[in-house]
C-alpha positions in Angstrom: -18.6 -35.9 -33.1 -17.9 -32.2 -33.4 -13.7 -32.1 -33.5 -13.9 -29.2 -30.4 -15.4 -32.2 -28.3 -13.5 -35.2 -29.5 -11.7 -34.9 -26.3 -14.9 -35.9 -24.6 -14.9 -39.1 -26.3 -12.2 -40.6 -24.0 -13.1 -41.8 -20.3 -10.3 -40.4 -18.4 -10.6 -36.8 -19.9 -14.4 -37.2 -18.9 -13.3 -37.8 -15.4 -11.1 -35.4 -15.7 -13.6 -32.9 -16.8 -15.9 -33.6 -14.3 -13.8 -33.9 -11.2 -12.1 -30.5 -12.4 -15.4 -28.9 -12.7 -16.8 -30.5 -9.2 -13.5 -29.2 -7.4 -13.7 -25.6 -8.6 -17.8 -25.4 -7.8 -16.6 -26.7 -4.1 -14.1 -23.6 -4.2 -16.1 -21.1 -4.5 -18.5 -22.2 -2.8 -16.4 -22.2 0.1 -14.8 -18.9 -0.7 -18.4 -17.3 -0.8 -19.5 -18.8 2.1 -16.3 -17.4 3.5 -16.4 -14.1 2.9 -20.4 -13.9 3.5 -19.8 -15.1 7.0 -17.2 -12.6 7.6 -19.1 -9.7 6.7 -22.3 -10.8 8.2 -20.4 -11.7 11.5 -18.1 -8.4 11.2 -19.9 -6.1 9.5 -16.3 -4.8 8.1 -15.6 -4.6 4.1 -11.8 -4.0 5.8 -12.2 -7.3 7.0 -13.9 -8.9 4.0 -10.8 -7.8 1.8 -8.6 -8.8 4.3 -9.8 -12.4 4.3 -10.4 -12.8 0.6 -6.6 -11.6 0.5 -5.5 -14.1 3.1 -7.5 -16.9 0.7 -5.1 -16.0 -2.2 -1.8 -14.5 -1.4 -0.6 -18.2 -1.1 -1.6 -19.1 -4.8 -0.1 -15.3 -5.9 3.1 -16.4 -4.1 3.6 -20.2 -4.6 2.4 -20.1 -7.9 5.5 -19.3 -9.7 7.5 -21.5 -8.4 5.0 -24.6 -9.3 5.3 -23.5 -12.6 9.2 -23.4 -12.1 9.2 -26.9 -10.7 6.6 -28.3 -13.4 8.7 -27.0 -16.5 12.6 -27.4 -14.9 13.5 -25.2 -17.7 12.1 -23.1 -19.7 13.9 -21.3 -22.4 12.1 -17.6 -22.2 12.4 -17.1 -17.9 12.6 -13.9 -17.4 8.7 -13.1 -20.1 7.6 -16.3 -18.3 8.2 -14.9 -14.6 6.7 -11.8 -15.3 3.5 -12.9 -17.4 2.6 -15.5 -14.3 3.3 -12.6 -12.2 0.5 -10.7 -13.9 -1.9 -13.1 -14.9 -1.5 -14.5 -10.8 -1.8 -10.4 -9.7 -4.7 -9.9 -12.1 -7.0 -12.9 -11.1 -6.5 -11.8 -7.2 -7.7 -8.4 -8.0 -10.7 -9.0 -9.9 -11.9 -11.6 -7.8 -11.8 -10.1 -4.5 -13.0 -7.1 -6.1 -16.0 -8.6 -7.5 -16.6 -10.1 -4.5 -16.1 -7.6 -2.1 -18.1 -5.2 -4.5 -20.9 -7.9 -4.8 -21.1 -9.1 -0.7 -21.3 -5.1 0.0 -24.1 -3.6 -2.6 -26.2 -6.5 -3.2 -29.7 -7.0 -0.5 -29.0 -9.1 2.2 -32.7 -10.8 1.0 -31.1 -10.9 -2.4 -27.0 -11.7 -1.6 -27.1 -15.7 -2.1 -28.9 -15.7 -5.4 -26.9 -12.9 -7.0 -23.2 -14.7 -5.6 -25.1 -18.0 -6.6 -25.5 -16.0 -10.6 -22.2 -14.4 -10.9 -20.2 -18.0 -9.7 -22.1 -19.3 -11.9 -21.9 -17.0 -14.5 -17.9 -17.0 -13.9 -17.1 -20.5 -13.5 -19.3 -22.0 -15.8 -17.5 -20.2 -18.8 -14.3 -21.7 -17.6 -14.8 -25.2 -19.7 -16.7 -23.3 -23.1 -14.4 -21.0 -23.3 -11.3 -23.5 -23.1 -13.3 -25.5 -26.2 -13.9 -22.0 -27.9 -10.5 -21.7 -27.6 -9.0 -25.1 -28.7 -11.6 -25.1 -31.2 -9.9 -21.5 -32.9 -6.3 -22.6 -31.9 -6.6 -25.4 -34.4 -8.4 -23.4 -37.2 -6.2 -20.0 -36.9 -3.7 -21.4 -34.4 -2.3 -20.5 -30.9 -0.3 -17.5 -31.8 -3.6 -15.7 -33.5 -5.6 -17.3 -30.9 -4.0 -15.5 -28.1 -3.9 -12.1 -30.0 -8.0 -12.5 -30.7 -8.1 -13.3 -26.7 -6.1 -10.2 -25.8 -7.7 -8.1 -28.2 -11.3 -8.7 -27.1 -9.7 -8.1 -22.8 -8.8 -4.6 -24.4 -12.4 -3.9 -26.5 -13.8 -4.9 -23.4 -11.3 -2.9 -20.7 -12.3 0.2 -22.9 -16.0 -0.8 -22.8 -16.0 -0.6 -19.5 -13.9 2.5 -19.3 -16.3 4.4 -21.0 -19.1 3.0 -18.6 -16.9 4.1 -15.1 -18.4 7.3 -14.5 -22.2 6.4 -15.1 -21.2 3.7 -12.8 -19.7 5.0 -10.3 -22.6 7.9 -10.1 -24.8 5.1 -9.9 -23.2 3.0 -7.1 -21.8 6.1 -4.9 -25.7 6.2 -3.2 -25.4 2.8 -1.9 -22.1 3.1 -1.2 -23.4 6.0 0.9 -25.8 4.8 2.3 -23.4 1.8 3.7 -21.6 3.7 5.1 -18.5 3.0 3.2 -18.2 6.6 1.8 -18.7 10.3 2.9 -21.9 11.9 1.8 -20.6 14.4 -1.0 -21.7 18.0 -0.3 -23.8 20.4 -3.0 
């Protein structure tokens, strides 16, 4: 067996596995489902952010102090507090803001299959890129893992940097059209 699966050999991570990827494929279904109905009901991408905030502020909040209660005591607090500050900040952000940019530019014909896509696309990275990683953690280890990780997030935050203003030229029409922002004047 390839050593990044060996885990797979043993029944209860298997189960573990599975109900773990079952439970986060309910999630977002519901949290899709969710904000589609609240748009389509409402018509209001006010609304649409308000609810997909409402669906996480208690994970932003709680969050922490799970982690507090799970570790009793951890021996570097104050870097702790603030990186699950981030990381819990940074996850709300760009996933109401992928969805709320998805539910609002996408076809209504077309909505379902491209939120179908990009949960897929998403989620279903979640358990390949936890064996990429254990894989690389035990051939470089976790110290150089996590500097490869953060180092592609920046390649890729500058990528996309660079892309911003074609992008935004190219969304601004529909965004127009929407209603969502003022027709600019020549």
């Amino acid at each position: 067996m390839i050593h990044a699966l060996r885990a797979f050999s043993h029944r209860n991570y298997r189960l573990y596995f599975c109900g773990q990827s079952l439970g986060i494929i309910g999630y977002w279904i519901q949290q899709i489902a969710m904000a589609w109905l609240v748009y389509r009901l409402t018509g209001s991408a006010w609304l649409l952010g308000v609810t997909a905030f409402a669906g996480q502020i208690a994970v932003l909040v709680l969050a922490p102090f799970g982690g507090l209660w799970a570790d009793r005591v951890t021996t570097h607090f104050a870097l702790s507090v603030a990186m699950l500050a981030l990381a819990g900040a940074g996850i709300v952000v760009t996933v109401n803001g992928i969805s709320t940019i998805t539910i609002t530019i996408v076809d209504n014909r077309l909505r379902g299959r491209v939120a179908g896509f990009y949960t897929m696309a998403f989620l279903g990275m979640y358990p390949v890129g936890g064996l990429a990683a254990g894989a690389l953690a035990s051939w470089i280890g976790a110290r150089h893992t996590l500097a490869l990780g953060g180092a592609c997030c920046m390649l890729c935050a500058l990528w996309l940097a660079g892309r911003l203003p074609g992008l935004r030229r190219e969304m601004r029409p529909i965004y127009e059209r929407l209603g969502l922002l003022q027709e600019q004047k020549a």
